[in-house]
N, C-alpha and C positions, 0 to 999 in steps of 0.2 A: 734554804732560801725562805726568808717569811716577807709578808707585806701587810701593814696596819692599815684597816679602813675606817673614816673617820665617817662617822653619821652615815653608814649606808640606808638608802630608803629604797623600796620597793612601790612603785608607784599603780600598779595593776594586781589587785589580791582577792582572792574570793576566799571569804574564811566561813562562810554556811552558818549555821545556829544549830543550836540544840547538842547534842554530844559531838558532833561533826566538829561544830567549832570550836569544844575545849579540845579536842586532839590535835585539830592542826596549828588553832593559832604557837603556840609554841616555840614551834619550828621558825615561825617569825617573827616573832617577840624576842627571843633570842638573837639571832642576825642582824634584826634593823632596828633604825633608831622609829622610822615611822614607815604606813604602807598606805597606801588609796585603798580603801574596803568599796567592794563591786555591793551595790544595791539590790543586787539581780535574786528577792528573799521571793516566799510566797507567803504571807502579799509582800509587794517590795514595800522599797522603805522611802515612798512618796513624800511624808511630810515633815517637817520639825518635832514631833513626839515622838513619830517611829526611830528617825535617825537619831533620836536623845535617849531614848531605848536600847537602841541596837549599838552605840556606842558606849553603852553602861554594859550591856552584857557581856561584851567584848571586854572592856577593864576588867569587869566582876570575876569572869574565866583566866585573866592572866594573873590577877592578884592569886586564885585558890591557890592556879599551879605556881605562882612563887612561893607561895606558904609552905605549900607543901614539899617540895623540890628542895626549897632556901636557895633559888635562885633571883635573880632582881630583875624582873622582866617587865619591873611597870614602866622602867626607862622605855619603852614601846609606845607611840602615842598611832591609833587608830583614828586615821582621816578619811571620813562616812561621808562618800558622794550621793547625790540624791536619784533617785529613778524619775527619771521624767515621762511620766504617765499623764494621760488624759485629766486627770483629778486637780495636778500642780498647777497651783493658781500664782500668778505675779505677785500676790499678797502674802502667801504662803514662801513663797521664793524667797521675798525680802526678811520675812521673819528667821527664817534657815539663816540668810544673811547675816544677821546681826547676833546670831548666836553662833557665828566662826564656822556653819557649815556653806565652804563657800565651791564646792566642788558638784556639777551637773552633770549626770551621766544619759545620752542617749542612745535607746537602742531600737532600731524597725524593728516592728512588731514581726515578731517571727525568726527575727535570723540567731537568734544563739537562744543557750538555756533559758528558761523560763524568761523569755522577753515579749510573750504574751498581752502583755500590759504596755507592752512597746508602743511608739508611735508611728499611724499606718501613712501619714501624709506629714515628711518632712518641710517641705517647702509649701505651707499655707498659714495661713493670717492666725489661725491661733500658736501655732509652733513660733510664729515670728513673733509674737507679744512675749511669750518665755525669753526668746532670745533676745528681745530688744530690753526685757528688764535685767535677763542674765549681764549685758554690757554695762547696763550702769549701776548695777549693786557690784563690780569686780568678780563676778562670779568666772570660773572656767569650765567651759562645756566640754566633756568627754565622749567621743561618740566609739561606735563601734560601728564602722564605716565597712558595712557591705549592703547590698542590691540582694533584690531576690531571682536574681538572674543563673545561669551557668555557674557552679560552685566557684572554678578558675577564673573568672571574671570579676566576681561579685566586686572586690575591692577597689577593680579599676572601675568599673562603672558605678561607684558611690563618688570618682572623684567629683565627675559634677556639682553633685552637692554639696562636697566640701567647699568647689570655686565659689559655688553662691553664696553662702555664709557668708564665705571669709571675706567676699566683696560688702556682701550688704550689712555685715556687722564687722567692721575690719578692726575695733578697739574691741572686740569679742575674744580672748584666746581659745584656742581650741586644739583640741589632742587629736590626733588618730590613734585611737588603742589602738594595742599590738600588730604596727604595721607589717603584713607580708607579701607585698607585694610592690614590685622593682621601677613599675610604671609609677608608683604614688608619691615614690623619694622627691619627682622634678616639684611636687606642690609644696614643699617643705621650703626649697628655694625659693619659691616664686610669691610665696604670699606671710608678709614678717607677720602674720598672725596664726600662722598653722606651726604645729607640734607633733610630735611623736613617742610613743613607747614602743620597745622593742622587748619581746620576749627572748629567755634561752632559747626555747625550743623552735622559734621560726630564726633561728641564726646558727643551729647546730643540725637541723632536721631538713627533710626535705620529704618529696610524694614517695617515694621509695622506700625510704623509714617505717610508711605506714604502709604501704601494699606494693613494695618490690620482690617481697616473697609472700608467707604466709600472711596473709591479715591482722594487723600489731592495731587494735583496739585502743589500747593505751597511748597509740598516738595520733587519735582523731581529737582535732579542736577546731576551733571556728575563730576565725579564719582557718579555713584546709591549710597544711603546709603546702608548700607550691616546689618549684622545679631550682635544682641545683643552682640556676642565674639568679633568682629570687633571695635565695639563702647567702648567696656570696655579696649580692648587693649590701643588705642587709645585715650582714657578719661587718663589710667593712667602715661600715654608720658608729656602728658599735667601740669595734678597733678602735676607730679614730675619733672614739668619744664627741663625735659630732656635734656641735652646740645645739644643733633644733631636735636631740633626743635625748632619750635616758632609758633607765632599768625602769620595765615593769615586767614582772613576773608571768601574770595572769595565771598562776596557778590555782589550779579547779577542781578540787580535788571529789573524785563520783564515788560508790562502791564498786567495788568489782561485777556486781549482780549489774550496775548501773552500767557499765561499760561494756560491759559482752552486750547488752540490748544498745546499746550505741550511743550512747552519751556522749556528749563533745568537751573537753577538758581533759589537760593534761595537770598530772598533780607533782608539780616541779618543786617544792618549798623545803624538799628535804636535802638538804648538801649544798644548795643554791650558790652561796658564795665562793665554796670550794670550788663549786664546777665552773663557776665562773673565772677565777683567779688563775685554774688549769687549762681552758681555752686562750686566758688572754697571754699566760706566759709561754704556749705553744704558740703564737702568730709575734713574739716579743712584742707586746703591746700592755704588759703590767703596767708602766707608766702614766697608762691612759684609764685605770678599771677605778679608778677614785673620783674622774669625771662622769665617766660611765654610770657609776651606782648610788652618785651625792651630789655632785657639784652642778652638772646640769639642772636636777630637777630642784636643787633650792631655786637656780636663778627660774626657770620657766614657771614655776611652781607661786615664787614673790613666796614662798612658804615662810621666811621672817618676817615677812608682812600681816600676815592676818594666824600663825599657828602659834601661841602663847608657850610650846616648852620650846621649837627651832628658836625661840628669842635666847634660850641658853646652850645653846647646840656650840657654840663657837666657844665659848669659854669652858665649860662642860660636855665635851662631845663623848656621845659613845664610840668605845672603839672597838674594833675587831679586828684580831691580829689570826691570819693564814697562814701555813708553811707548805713547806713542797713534803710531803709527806702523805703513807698511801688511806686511805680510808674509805670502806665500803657501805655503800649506799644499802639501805635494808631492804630487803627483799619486798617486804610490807608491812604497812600499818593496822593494828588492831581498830577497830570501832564496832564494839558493842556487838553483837554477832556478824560482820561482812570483815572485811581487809577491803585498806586504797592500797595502790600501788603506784609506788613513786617512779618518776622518771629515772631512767635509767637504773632501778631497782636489781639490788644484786649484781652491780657493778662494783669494780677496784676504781677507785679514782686517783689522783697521784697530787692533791692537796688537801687539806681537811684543816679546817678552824680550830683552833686551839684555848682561847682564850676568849674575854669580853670588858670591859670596862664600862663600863655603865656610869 
């Protein structure tokens, strides 16, 4: 059995800098046509130079490895959301604008990696000036919706402040990264301006994954995975290629040194579509894995709207052809003296990517 995927994107990505990022971009350059790059650098990537930087370094690392390789991986277009930090000014914002970066990422100061630089008071008059110029430059705000509250909770208790947004800037779109949590689905219904990404691992995992026995390290990410009802909700969003979701990855990939000290990121990028095409044709749901990982987030995304290569995606699309066939996830990756280790690492999987068309 195979299945061709047409423009698949990856809409949640953390691809690091410095040797980090020539090792894993790859793995995504290869699979997708385009991905959302996470902001989340030290120092982030606050303003229109940084983000013009960090998306040249990004090309600069897939051009080597195609050189080198002779594989064609520039067909990969890196869409560099911005960190919304204390610094990003509405002037700065529009600038980003008009240079095609039109993706706003926010995260409370504190709740996932390096979000430090985060913002400590969502709901006040200078976060609202960002937000009121993000609505009319078409900008799309990304947040990473949790509360510094109770781990298990944190999500629900950010709904709030998604309801306020989405009332007070309602021509604002806006994502819930990697939604996990079963109470947050009803906001997707109830307000046509809210959005979502769903990662593998909060539709395949659950709290038990990560500490129903020994202590699995490698499966701590932020958002916590949550409880079996959580994950089935969530699984069937997925399934049923739900129109107010899509694929985001959110893979994050640490060291291992990083991860035994508790790092939060799961580094999923390695096999991704395989495992995906393997979940969806165990639940018979292949039919739906092409809405799932393309077709929603062009429309939520308006990504033929303002991304200059999706303008040739339809007549030109990359494709990537799966079969039902077994192939094994590597145990881990080399980087420079540590190993990551990939999701599900040293697993048999029962599909594997075969081909690309660029």
């Amino acid at each position: 059995m195979q299945i061709t995927l047409k423009n698949p994107l990856d809409m949640h990505l953390h691809l690091r800098d410095g040797a980090l990022l020539d090792v894993v971009t790859p793995f995504s350059a290869k699979s997708f046509a385009a991905a959302v790059i996470m902001p989340n650098l030290t120092p982030p990537i606050d303003s229109l130079h940084k983000a013009q930087a960090y998306k040249q370094a990004i090309k600069d690392s897939i051009h080597s490895y195609a050189k080198a390789h002779k594989q064609p991986l520039e067909s990969f277009e890196p869409l560099c959301a911005l960190y919304l930090s204390d610094s990003l000014t509405p002037q700065e914002l529009e600038s980003c604008a008009k240079h095609g970066f039109k993706l706003l990422k926010l995260y409370p100061k504190g709740a996932t990696t390096n979000s430090d630089n985060g913002i400590a008071q969502v709901l006040d008059s200078k976060s609202y000036e960002i937000f009121s110029a993000a609505q009319e430059l078409g900008i799309i705000l990304c947040i990473h919706g949790e509360s510094g509250g109770f781990v298990l909770e944190r999500e629900m208790e950010f709904g709030a402040i998604f309801r306020e947004l989405a009332t007070r800037f309602p021509n604002l779109k806006i994502i819930i990264e990697h939604i996990s949590d079963h109470r947050t689905i009803p906001l997707l219904e109830e307000y046509d301006n809210l959005y979502a990404t769903l990662t593998l691992h909060h539709i395949t995992l659950d709290l038990s994954n990560l500490a129903g026995g020994a202590l699995c390290h490698h499966h701590f990410c932020k958002p916590v995975l949550k409880t079996p009802k959580d994950k089935q909700a969530l699984l069937d969003l997925a399934l049923n290629a739900h129109s107010k979701v899509c694929f985001g990855s959110d893979s994050a990939p640490h060291s291992l040194e990083a991860k035994q000290k508790g790092a939060a990121g799961i580094f999923s990028a390695v096999g991704l579509l395989p495992q995906l095409a393997e979940l969806f044709h165990k639940h018979n749901a292949l039919h739906n894995l092409q809405a799932f990982v393309s077709d929603n987030a062009m429309k939520i995304y308006d990504l033929a709207c303002w991304v200059q290569a999706a303008q040739a995606w339809e007549d030109n699309p990359k494709l990537i052809t799966l079969e039902q066939a077994p192939y094994k996830i590597p145990e881990s990756i080399r980087v420079l003296d540590s190993n990551l280790t990939p999701l599900r690492a040293g697993e048999m999987i029962a599909w594997r990517e075969i081909e690309s068309k660029a």
